[in-house]
N, C-alpha and C positions, 0 to 999 in steps of 0.2 A: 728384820734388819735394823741395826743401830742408826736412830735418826743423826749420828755425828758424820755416820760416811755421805762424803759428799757423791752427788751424780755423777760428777764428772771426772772421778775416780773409777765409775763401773766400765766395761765394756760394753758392748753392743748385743750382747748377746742377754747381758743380765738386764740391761733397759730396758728389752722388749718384753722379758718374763716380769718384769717389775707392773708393766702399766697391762699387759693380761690380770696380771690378778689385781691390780687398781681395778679395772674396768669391771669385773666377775664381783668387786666388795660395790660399788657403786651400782651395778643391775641389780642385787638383792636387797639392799639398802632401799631403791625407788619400789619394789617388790614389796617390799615391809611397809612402805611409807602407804601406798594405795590402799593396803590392805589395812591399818589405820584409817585413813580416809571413809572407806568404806563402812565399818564398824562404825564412827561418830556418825556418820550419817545418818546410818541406822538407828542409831541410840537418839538421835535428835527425830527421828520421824520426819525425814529428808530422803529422798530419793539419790537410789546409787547410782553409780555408775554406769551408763546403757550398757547392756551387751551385743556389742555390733560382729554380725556374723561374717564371715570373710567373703569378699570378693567372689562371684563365679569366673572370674578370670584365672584365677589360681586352680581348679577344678580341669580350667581347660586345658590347662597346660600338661594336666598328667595323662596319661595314655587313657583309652577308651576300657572299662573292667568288659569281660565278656559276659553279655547277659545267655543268664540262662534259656533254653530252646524253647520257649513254650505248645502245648500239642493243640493242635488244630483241632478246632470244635467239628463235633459229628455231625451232621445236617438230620434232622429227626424226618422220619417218616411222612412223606407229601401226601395228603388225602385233598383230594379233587371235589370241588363242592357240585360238579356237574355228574351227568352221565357218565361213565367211559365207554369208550368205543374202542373195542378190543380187535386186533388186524394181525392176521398171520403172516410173516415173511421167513419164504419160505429159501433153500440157499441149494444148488446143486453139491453135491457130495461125490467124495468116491469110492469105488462099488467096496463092500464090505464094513463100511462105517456103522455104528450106532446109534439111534438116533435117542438123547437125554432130555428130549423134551423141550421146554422152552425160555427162554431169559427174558423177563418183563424190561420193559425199555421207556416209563412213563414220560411223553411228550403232551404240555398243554399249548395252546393254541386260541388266538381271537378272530373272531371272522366276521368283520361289520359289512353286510351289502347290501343294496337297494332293490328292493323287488317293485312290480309292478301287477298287478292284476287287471285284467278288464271282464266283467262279472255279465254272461250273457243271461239278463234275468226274463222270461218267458212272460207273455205278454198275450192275455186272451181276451175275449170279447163274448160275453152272456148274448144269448138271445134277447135277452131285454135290453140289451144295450148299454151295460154298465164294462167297462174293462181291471179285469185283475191281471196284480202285475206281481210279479214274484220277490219276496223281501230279500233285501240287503243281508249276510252273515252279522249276527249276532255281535257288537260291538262295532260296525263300522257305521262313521258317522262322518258325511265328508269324504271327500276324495283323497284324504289321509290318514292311513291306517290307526287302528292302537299302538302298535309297538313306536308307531313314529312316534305320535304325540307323544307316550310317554319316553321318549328319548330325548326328544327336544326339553321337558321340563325339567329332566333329572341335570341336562346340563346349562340350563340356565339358572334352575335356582339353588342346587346341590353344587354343580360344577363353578356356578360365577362367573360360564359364560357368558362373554358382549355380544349383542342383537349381531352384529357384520361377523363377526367369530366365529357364530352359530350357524349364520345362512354361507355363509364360505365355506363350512364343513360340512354338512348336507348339499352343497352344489359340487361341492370334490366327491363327496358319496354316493353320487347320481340323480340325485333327487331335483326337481324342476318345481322350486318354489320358488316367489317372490317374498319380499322382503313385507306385504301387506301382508299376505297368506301367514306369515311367522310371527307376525302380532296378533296375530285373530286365534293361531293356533296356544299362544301365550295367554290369552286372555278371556277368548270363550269357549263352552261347550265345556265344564270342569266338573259337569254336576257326578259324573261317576267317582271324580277322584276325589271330592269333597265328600261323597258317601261313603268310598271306603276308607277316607280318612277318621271318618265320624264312626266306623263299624271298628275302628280300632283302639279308637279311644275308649269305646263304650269296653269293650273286652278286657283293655288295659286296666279299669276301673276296677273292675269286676272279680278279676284276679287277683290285683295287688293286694298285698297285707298295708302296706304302709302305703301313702301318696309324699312325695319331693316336689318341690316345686323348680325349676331352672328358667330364666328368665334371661338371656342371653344376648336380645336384644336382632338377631341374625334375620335373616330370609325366613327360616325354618319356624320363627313365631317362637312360642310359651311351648314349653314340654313339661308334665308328669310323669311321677311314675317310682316304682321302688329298685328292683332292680335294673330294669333296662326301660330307659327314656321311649315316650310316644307322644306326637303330636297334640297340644291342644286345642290351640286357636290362634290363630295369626292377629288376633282383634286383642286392643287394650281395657276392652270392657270391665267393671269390675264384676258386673251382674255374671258373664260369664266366666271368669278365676270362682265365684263363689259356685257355679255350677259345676267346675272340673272338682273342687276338691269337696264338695260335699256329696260326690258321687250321683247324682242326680242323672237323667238321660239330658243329651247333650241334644240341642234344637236342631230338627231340621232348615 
């Protein structure tokens, strides 16, 4: 357009299309101009322009895309690390049916109870006057079982049960202990599980190709070992770290 026509010579209609493309030469203009900017920047070893990513507010505003379905993972085959105990149930039929055999239905299950014993041990008298008296089953030491004590340990010092946590849970389980009785069972009479602790280290030694050291700092003490961890000493001796890793037998 001849710069001599004046504006206000044009109509309303030409003004508007006039200042559209004013507007459209002025956005590529600042478009040129940035992208200038940019370049010298560059060329000065100047950092450009951030690249700021847009708002998730904008993101939100558009409709939800539909996600694809994905397929529910298969559950792999349950192997039972105990017995099974296999139970026929059996169903009334009607006459002429045939019977296809059976559909396995594997249910596992925990069952913690309190049992009690009272052990009638036989009690004789020698002609000379000495009396024999019939020993205690093999492992029992105390008027509580193995299976207890080793259940009280496994949750005191595995589990990081509290002393009142412990004897609350064995008084909910049946069991008729005091709170003395649960320090004594904590504290003495360990010599079997210190031996088979000692019968495992020595094996673990003996086996491994390689010894690790882990140092953990835990309840659980020092562990060796290559592929799978085994107890060494709950002690910060150094005499005994140099006993575990130079395979030597471990002290009674």
């Amino acid at each position: 357009m001849p710069p001599s026509v004046a504006l206000s010579a044009l109509s309303r209609a030409e003004l508007e299309a006039l200042l559209v493309e004013l507007f459209g030469e002025i956005a590529s203009l600042k478009l040129i101009v940035a992208e200038l900017r940019e370049e010298n920047a560059r060329l000065k070893g100047l950092k450009g322009r951030p690249h700021i990513k847009p708002s998730g507010m904008e993101k939100g505003t558009e409709p939800p895309k539909p996600q694809k379905q994905e397929k529910r993972p298969v559950r792999g085959k349950v192997s039972p690390r105990v017995k099974v105990e296999e139970k026929v149930i059996g169903i009334e039929v009607p006459p002429g049916a045939v019977f296809k055999g059976h559909e396995p239905f594997l249910v596992q299950d925990l069952m913690i109870s309190a049992t009690a014993t009272r052990y009638l041990r036989e009690r004789w008298i020698t002609p000379d006057g000495r009396t024999i008296l019939a020993p205690l089953p093999q492992g029992t030491a105390g008027h509580f079982g193995p299976e207890l004590r080793r259940f009280v340990l496994v949750q005191y010092h595995q589990g990081q049960s509290t002393m009142p946590r412990l004897l609350a849970l064995l008084r909910s389980l049946g069991i008729s202990i005091s709170k003395r009785q649960l320090v004594r069972l904590l504290n003495e009479n360990h010599e079997a599980f210190i031996a088979e602790a000692q019968d495992v280290l020595r094996a673990g030694l003996e086996t491994s190709s390689w010894v690790s050291v882990d140092d953990t700092g835990g309840k659980r003490g020092k562990n060796v070992g290559d592929r799978s961890f085994f107890p060494c000493t709950d002690s910060a001796q150094g005499s005994l770290w140099v006993m575990c890793l130079r395979r030597s037998p471990f002290p009674r």
